[in-house]
DRENPA-90489 format. One record per residue: chain; x, y, z of N, C-alpha, C in turn. Coordinates in steps of 0.05 Angstrom, whole numbers. Layout:
N
(A, (X, Y, Z), (X, Y, Z), (X, Y, Z))
...
end
This chain:
378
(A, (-370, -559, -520), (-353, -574, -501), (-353, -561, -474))
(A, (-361, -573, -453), (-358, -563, -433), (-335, -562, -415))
(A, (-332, -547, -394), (-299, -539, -377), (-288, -567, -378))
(A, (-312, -588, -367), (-296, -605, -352), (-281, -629, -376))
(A, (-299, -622, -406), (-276, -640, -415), (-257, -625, -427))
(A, (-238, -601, -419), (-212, -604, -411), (-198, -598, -403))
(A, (-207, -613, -373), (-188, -621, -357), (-173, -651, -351))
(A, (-146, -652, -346), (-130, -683, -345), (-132, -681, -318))
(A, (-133, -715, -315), (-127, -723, -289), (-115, -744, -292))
(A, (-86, -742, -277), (-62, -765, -273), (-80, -784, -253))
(A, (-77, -817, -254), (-70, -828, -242), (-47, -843, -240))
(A, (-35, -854, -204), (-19, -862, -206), (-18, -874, -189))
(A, (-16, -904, -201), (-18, -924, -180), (-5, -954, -193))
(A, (12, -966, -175), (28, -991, -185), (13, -1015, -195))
(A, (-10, -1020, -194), (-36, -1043, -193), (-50, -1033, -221))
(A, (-43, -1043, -240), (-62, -1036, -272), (-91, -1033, -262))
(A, (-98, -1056, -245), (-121, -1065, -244), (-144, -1034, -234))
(A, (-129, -1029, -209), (-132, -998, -195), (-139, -975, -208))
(A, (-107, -972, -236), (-124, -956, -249), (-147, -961, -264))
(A, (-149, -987, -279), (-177, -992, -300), (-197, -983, -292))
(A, (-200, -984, -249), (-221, -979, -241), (-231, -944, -241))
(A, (-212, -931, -231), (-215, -909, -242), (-221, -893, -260))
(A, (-195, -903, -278), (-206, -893, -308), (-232, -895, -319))
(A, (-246, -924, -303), (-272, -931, -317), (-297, -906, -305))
(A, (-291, -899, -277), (-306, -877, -266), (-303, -862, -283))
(A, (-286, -843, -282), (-276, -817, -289), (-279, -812, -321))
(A, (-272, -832, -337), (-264, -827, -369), (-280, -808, -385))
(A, (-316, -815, -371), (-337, -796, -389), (-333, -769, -384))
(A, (-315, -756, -365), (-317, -743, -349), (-296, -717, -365))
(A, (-268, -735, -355), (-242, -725, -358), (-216, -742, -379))
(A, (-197, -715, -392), (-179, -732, -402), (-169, -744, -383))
(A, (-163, -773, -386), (-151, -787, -366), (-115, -801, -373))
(A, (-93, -797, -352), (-71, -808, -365), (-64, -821, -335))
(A, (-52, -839, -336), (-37, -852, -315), (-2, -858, -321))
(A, (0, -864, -291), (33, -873, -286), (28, -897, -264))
(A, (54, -912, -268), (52, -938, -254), (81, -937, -240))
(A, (91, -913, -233), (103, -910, -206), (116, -878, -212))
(A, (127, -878, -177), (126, -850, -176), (143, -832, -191))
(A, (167, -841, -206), (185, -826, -227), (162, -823, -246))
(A, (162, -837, -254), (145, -836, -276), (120, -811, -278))
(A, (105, -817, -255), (85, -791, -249), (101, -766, -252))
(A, (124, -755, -234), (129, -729, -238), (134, -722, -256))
(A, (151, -740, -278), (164, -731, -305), (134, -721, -314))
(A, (109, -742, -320), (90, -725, -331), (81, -706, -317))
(A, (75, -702, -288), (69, -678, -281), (83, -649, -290))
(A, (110, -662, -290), (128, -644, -295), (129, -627, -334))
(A, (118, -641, -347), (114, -638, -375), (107, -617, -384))
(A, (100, -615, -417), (94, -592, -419), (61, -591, -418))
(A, (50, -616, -424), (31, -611, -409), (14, -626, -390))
(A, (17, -614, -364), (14, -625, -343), (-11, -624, -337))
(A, (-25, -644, -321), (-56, -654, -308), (-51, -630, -295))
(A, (-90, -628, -285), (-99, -612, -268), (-109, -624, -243))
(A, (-96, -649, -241), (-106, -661, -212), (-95, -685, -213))
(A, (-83, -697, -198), (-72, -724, -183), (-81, -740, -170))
(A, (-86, -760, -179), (-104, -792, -162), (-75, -793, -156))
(A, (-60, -796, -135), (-41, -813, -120), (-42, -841, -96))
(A, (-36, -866, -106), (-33, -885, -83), (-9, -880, -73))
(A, (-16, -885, -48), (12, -885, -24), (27, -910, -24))
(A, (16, -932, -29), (31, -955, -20), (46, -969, -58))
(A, (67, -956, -59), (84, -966, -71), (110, -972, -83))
(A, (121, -989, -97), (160, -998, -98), (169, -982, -108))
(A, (184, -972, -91), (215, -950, -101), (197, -927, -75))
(A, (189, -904, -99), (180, -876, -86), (148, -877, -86))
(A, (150, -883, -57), (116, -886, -45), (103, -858, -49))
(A, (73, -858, -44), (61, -831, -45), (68, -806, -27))
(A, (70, -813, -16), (86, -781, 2), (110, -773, -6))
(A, (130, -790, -8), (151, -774, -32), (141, -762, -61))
(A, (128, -774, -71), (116, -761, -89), (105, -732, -87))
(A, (87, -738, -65), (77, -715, -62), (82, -689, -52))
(A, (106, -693, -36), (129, -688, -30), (148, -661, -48))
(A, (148, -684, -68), (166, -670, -97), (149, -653, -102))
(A, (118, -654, -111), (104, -643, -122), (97, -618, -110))
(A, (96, -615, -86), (88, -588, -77), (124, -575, -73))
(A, (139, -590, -69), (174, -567, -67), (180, -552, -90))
(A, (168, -561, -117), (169, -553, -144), (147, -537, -154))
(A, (155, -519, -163), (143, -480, -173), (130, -494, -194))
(A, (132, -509, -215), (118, -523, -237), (95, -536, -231))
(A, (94, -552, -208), (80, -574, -203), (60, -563, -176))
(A, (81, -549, -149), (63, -547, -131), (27, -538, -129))
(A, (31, -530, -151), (-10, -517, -150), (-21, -541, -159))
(A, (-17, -560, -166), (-28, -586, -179), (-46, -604, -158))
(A, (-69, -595, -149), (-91, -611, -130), (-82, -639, -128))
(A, (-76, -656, -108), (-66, -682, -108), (-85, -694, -85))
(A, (-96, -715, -98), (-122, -735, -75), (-108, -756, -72))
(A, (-102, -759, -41), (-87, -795, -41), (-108, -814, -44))
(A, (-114, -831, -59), (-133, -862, -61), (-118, -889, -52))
(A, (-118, -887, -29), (-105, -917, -15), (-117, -930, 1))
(A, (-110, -954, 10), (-119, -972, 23), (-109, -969, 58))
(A, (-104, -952, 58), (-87, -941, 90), (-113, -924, 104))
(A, (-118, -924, 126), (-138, -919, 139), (-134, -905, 160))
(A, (-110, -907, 173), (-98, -900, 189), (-101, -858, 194))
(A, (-111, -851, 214), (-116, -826, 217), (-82, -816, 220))
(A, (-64, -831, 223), (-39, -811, 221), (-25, -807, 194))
(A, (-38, -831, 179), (-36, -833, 146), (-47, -803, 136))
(A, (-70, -799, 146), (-82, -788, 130), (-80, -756, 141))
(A, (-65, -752, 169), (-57, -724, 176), (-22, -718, 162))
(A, (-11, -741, 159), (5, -734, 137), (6, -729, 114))
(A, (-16, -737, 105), (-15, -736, 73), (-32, -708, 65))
(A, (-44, -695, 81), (-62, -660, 83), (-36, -649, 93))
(A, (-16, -661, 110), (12, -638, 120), (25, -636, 86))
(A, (29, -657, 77), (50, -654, 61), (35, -637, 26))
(A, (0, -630, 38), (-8, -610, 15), (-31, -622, -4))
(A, (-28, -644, -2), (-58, -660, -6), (-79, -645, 4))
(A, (-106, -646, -20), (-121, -635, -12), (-155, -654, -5))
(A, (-142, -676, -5), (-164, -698, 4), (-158, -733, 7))
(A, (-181, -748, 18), (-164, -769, 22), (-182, -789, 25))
(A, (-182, -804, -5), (-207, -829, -5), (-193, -857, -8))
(A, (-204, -875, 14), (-198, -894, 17), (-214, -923, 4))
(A, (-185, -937, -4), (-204, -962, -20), (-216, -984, -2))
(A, (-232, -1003, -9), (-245, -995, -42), (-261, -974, -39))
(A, (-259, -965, -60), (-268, -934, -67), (-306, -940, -76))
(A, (-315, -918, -72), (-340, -907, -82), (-341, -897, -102))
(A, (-353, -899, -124), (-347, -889, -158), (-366, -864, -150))
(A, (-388, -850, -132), (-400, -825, -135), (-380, -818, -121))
(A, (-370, -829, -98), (-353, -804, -81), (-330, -790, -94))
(A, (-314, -822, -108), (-293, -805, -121), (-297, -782, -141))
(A, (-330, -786, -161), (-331, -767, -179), (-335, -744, -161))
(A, (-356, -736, -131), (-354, -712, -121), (-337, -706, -107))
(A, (-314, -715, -113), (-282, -702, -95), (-275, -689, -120))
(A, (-271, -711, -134), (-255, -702, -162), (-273, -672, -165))
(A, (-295, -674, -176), (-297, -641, -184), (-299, -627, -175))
(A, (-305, -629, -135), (-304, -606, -120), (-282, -597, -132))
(A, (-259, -614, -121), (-233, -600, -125), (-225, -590, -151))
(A, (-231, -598, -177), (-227, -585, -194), (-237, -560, -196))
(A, (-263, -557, -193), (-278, -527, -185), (-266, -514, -171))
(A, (-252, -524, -143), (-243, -501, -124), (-213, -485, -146))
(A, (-199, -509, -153), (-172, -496, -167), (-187, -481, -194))
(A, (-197, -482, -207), (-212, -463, -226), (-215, -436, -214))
(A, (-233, -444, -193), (-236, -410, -182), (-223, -404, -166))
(A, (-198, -424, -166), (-172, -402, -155), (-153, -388, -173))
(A, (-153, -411, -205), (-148, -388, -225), (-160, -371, -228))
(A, (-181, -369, -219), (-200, -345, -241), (-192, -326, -222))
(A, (-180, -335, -197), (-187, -304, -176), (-153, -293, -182))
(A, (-134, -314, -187), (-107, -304, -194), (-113, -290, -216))
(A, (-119, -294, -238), (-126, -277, -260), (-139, -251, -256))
(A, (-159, -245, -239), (-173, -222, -240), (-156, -212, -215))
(A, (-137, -217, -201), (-125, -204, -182), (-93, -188, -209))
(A, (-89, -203, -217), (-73, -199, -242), (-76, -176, -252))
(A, (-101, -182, -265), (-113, -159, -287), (-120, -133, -259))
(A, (-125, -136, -244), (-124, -109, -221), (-93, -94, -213))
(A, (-78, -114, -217), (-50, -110, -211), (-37, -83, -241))
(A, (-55, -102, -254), (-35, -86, -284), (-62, -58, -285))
(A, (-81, -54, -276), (-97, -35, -278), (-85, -15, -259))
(A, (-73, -20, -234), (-65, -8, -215), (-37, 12, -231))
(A, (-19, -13, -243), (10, 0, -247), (-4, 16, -275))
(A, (-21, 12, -287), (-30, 26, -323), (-39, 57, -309))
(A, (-50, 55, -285), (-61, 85, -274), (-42, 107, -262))
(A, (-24, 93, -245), (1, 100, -230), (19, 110, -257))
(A, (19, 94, -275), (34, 109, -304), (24, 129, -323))
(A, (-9, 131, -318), (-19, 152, -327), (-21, 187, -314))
(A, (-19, 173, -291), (-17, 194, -266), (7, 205, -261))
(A, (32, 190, -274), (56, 194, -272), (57, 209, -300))
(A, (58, 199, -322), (56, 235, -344), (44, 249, -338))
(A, (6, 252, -340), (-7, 270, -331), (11, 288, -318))
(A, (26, 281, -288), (37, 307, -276), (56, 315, -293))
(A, (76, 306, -313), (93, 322, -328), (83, 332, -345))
(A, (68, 328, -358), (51, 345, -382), (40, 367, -372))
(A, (20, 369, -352), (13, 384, -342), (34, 419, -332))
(A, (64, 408, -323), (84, 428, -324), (81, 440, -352))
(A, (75, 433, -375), (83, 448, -398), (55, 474, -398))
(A, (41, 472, -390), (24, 499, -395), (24, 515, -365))
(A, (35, 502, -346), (31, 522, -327), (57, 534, -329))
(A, (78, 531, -346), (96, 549, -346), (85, 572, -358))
(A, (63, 574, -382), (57, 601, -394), (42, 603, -369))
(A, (19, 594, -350), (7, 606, -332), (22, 626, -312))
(A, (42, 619, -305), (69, 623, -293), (81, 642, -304))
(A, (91, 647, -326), (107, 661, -345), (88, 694, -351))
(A, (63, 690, -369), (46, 717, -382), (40, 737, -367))
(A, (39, 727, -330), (28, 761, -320), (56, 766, -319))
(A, (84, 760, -326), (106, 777, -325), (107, 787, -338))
(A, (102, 774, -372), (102, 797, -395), (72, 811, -403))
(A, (50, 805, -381), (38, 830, -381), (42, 854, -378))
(A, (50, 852, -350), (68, 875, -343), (84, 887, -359))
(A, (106, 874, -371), (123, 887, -388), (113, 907, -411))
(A, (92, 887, -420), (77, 898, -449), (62, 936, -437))
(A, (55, 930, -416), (43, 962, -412), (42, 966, -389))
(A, (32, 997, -382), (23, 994, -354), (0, 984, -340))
(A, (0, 975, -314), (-25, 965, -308), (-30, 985, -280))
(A, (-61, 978, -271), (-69, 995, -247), (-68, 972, -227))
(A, (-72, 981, -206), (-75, 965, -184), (-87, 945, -175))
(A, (-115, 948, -190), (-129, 930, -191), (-123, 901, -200))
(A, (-113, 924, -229), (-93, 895, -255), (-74, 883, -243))
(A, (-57, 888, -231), (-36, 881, -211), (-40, 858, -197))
(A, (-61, 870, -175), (-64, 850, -163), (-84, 819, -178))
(A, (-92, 823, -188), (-107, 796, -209), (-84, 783, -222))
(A, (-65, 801, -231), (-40, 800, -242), (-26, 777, -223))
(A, (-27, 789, -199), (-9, 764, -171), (-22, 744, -172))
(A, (-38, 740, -168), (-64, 721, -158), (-57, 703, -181))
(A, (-51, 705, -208), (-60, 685, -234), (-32, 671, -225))
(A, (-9, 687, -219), (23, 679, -215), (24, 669, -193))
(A, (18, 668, -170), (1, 654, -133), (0, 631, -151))
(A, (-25, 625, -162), (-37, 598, -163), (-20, 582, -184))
(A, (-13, 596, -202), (4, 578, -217), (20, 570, -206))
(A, (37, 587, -192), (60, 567, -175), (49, 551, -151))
(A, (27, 560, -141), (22, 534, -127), (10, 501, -137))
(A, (-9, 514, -166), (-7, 482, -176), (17, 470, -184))
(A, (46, 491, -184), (69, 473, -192), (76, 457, -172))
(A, (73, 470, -142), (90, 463, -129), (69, 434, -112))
(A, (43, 435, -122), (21, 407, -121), (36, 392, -136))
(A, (34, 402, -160), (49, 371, -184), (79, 358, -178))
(A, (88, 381, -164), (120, 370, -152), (117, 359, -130))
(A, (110, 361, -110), (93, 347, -86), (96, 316, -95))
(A, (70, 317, -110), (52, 286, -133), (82, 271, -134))
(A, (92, 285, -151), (114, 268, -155), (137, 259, -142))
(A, (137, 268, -121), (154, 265, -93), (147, 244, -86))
(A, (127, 246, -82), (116, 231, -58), (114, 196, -83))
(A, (105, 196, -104), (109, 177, -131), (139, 173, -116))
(A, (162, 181, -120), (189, 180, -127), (190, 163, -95))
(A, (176, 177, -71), (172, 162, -39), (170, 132, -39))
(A, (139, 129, -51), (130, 108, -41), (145, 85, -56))
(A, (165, 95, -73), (180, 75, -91), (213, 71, -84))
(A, (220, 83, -59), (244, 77, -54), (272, 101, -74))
(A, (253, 120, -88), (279, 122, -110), (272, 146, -105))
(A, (268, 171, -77), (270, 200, -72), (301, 197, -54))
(A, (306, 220, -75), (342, 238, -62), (337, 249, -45))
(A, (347, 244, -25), (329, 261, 3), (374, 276, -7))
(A, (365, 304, 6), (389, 326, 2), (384, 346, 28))
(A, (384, 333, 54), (390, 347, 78), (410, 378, 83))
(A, (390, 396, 90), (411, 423, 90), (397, 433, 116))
(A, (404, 450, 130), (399, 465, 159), (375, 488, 148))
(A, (348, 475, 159), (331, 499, 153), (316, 500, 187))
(A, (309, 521, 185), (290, 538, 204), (267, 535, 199))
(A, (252, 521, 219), (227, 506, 208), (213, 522, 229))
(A, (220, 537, 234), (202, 560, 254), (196, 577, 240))
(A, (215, 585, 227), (210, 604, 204), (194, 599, 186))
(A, (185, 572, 177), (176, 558, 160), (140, 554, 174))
(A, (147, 559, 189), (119, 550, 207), (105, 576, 215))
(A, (121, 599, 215), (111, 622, 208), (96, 638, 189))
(A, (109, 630, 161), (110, 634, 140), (85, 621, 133))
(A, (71, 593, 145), (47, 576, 139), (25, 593, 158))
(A, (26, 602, 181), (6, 604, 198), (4, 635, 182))
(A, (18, 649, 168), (7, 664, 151), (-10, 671, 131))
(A, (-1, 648, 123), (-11, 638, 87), (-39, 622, 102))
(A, (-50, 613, 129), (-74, 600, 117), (-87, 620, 143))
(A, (-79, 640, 153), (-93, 655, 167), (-125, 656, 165))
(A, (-127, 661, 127), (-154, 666, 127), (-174, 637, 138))
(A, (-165, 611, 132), (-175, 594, 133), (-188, 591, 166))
(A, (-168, 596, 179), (-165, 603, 219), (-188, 625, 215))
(A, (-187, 638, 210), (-209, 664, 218), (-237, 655, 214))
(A, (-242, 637, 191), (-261, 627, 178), (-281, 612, 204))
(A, (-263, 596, 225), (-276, 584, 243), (-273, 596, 270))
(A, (-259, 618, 274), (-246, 640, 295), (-238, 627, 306))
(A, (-210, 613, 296), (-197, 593, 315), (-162, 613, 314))
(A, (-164, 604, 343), (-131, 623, 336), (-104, 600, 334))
(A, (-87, 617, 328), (-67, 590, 327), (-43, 613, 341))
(A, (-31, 590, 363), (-3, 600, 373), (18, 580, 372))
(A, (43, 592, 366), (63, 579, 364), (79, 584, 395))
(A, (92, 567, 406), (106, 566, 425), (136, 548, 425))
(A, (159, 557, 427), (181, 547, 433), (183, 540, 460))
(A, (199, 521, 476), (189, 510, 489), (178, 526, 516))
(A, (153, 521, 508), (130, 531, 528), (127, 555, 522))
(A, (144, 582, 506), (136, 605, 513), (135, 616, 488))
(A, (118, 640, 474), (123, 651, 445), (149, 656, 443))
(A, (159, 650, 406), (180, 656, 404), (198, 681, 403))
(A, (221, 697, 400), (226, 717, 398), (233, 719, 375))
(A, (238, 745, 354), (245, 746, 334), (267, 741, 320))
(A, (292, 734, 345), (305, 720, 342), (320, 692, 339))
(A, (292, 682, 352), (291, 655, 354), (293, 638, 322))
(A, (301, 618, 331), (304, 594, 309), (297, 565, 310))
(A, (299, 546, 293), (293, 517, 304), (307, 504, 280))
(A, (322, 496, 285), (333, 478, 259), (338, 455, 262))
(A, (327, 443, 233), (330, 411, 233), (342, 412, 205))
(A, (363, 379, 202), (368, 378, 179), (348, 359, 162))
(A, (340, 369, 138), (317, 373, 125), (320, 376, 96))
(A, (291, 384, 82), (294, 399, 60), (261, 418, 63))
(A, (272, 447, 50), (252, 463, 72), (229, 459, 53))
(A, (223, 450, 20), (198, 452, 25), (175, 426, 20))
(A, (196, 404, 32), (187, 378, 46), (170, 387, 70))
(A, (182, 404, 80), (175, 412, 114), (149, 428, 109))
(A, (161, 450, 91), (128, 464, 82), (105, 446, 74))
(A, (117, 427, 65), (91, 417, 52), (74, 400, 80))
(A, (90, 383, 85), (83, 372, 104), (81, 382, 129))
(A, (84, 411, 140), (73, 420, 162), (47, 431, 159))
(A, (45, 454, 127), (26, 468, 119), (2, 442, 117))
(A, (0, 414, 115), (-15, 393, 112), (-35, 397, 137))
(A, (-8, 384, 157), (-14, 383, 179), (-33, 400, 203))
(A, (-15, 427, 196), (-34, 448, 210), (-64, 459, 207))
(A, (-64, 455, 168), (-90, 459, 161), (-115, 436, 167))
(A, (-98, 408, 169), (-119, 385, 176), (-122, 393, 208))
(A, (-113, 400, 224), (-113, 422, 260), (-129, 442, 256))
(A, (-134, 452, 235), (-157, 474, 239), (-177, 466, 219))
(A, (-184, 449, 208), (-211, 434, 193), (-216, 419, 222))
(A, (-202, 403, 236), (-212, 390, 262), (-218, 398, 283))
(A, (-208, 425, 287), (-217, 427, 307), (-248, 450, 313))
(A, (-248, 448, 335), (-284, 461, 347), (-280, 490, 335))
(A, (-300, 499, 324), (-291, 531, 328), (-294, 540, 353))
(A, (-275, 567, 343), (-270, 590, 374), (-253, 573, 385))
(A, (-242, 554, 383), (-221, 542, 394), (-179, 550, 385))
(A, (-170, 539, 399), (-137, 543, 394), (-128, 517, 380))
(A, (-106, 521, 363), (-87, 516, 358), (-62, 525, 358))
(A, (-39, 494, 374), (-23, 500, 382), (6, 483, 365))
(A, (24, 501, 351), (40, 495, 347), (68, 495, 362))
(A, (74, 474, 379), (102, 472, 400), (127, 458, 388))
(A, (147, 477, 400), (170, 456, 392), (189, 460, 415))
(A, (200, 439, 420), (215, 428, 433), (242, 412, 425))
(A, (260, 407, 453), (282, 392, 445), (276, 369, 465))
(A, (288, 342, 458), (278, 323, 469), (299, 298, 461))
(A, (316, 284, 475), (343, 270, 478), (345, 263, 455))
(A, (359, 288, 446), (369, 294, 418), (358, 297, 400))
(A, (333, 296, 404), (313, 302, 376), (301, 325, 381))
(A, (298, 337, 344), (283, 367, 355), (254, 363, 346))
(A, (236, 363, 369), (209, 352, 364), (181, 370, 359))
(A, (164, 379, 341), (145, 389, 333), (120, 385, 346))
(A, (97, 392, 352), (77, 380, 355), (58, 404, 353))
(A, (39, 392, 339), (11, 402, 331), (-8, 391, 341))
(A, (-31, 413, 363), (-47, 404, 380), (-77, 421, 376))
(A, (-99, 408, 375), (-122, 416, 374), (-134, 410, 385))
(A, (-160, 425, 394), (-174, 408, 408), (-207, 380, 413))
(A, (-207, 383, 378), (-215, 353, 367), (-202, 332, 362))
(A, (-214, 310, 364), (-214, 287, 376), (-212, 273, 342))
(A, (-184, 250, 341), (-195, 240, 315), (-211, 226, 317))
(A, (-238, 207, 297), (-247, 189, 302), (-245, 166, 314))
(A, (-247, 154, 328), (-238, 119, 338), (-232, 102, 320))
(A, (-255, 97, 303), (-253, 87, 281), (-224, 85, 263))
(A, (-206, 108, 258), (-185, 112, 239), (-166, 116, 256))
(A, (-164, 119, 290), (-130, 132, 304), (-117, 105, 292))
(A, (-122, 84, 295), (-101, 57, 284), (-91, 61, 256))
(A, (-113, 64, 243), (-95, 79, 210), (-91, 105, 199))
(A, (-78, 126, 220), (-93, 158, 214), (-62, 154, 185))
(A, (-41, 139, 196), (-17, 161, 168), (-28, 137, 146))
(A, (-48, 118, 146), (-47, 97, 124), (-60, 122, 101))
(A, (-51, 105, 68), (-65, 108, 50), (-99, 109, 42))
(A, (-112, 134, 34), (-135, 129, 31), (-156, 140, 58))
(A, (-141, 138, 78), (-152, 134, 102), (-173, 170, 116))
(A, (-188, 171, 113), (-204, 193, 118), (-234, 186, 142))
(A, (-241, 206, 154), (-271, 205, 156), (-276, 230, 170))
(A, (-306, 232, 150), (-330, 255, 160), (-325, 281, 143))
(A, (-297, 275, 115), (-293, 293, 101), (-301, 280, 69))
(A, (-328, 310, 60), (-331, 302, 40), (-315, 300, 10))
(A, (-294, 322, 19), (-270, 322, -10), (-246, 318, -3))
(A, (-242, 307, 31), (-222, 296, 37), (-215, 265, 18))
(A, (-178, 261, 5), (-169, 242, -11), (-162, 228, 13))
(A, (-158, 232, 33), (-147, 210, 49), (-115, 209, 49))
(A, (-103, 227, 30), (-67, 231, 24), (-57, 245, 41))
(A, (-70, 261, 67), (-60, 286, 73), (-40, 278, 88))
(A, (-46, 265, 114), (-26, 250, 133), (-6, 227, 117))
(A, (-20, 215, 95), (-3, 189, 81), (13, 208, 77))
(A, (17, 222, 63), (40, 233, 51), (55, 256, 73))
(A, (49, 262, 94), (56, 267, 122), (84, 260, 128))
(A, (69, 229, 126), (74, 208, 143), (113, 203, 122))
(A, (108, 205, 89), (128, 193, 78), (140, 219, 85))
(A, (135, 235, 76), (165, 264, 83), (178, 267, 106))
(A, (154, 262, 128), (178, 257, 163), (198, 235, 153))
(A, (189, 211, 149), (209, 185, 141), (231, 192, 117))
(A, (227, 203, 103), (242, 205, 78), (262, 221, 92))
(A, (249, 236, 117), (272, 263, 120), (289, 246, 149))
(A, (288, 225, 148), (302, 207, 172), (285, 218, 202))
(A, (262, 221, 196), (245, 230, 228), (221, 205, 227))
(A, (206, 219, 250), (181, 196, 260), (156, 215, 262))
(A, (135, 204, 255), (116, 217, 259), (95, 205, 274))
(A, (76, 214, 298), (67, 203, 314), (33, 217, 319))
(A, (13, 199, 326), (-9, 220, 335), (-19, 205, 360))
(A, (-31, 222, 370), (-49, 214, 400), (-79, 229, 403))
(A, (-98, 223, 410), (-124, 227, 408), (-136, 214, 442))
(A, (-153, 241, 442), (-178, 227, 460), (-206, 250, 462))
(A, (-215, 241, 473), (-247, 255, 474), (-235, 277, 491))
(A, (-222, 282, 514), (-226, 300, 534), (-191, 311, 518))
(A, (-173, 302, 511), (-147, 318, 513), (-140, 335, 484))
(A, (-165, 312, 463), (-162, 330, 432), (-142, 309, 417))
(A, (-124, 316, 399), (-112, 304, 384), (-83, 323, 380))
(A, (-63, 301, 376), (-32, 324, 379), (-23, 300, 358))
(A, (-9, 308, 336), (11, 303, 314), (41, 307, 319))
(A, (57, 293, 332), (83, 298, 330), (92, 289, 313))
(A, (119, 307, 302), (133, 299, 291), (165, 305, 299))
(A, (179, 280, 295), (210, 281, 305), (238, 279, 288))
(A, (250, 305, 296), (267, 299, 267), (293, 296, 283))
(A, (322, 275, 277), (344, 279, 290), (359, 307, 287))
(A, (365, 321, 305), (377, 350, 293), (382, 367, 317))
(A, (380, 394, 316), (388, 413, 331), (369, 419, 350))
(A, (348, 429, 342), (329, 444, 352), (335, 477, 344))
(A, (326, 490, 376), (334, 517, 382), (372, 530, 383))
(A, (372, 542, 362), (403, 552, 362), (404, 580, 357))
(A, (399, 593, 375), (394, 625, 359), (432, 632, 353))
(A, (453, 624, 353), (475, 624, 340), (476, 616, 314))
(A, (465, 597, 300), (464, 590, 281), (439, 603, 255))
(A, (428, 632, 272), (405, 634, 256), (412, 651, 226))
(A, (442, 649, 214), (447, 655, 200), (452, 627, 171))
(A, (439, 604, 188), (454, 579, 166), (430, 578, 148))
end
């Protein structure tokens, strides 16, 4: 049995005679059912089981074809139901009404028995492979949320063994003495464990972000301090391309008393500055600077990270989108996306600017204090 016998097609038209002619086209074709006015049509459209396409005449008593058709597309049951007006109306304003009101064609009598069969199945073909593309958009939809749920245990499971990763060089130690050497391999296994924790906590942040359901819990941190603490930790990476990196409060190095506080959570900020700075020194030229500035600015206390490469042209329009990378081979494309959600999550803005001759600068703006060396006790 092939597709086409089964599919129904309503006609509906007040003139028996009208349908006979139809039906007589169409019958080898398709199940065929008719109505002989327009109540009548919707109730069966409306059924449990309803045609896959509508012969509709316009000219008839009570509810003519445009009310009909009318009903048929305002209704969630019915509106996907392909509807061809077949009338004796000729009229080009007839027929720009009847494509407004969702009609998807419009043959006029007396009719042509090939034309009507190649309307009829275009259109049946086109609505087929608009199911088929709803369906495989479907089945992508539920592949998308089946992975996002796999990716979502994965990260909790994964906590259960990096706690012993985390946990054994302490009761190494305990169990005996070690030398220096041991020690330090000893740090290094306890380093990385907690930094894959604090990856998998990240993962799931940013999960908890893009879904509307992260507790953002604002407290007064020193993100200078925090920005210190990073240009430390990736020093080696900076040396690697002999790029230096300076920090400046506004305009000048800071003092050791200096501070910068925003309200925050500090290791949102770590994460998302330490992102930031390291994607500033993968970009930029070697033997070149990077510059970490902060500033106060009508009322906002504002960050910015400046290098002196250029993002691509290609990506400045989508640099914080999802996915979004180029010219990096193990770059995920998450670095800025997820940037982008921790400024927002933390009630700030995040901004970039690029050009060939000035380089590329990353601001970011959080509502808050700034510089308070009074407060460098909060």
């Amino acid at each position: 049995m092939s597709i086409s016998d089964k599919l129904k097609i309503l006609i509906v038209d007040d003139t028996p005679e009208n349908i006979d002619v139809l039906m007589g086209v169409l019958k080898n074709d398709y199940k065929m059912i008719a109505a002989l006015n327009g109540e009548k049509a919707l109730k069966m459209a409306e059924g449990k089981y309803p045609p896959d396409l509508i012969l509709l005449d316009i000219m008839m008593p009570g509810m003519d074809g445009f009310e009909v058709c009318s009903r048929l597309k305002a209704a969630d049951a019915t509106r996907d139901i392909p509807v061809i007006f077949i009338t004796a109306k000729s009229e080009t304003e007839d027929e720009t009404r009847g494509l407004e009101l969702g009609a998807v064609d419009f043959i006029t009598k007396p009719i042509s028995p090939p034309v009507v069969r190649a309307r009829v199945r275009t259109h049946l073909s086109l609505m087929l492979a608009r199911q088929e593309l709803e369906r495989q958009n479907e089945e992508l939809r539920d592949a998308a949320r089946l992975r996002e749920d796999v990716e979502h245990i994965t990260r909790h499971d994964l906590k259960t063994p990096l706690n012993a990763i985390i946990g054994l060089p302490d009761l190494l130690t305990l169990k005996g003495p070690v030398n220096a050497e041991q020690e330090k391999i000893i740090g290094m296994i306890r380093e990385s464990g907690y930094k894959m924790l604090n990856m998998i906590n990240r993962s799931l942040d940013i999960f908890k972000m893009e879904r509307g359901i992260y507790l953002f819990h604002p407290e007064p941190v020193d993100i200078l301090q925090t920005v210190t603490k990073i240009t430390v930790e990736i020093r080696d990476i900076a040396w690697s391309k002999r790029i230096s990196l300076k920090v400046l409060l506004r305009g000048a190095p800071p003092a050791p008393e200096d501070n910068f506080i925003v309200m925050a959570e500090e290791l949102l900020c770590y994460s998302m500055l330490a992102n930031l700075i390291k994607n500033a020194i993968e970009a930029s030229p070697d033997k070149e600077k990077v510059t970490i500035s902060f500033s106060e600015e009508s009322d906002e206390a504002v960050i910015r990270i400046h290098n002196k490469g250029a993002v691509p042209e290609d990506i400045r329009d989508r640099f914080f989108e999802k996915y979004v990378t180029s010219g990096k081979t193990t770059g995920t494309g998450l670095g800025t996306y997820s940037a982008r959600l921790m400024a927002e999550i933390q009630k700030g803005r995040i901004s970039m600017t690029a050009s060939e001759s000035e380089g590329t600068t990353v601001t970011v703006r959080f509502p808050g204090y700034g510089s308070v060396r009074e407060n460098k006790n909060l």
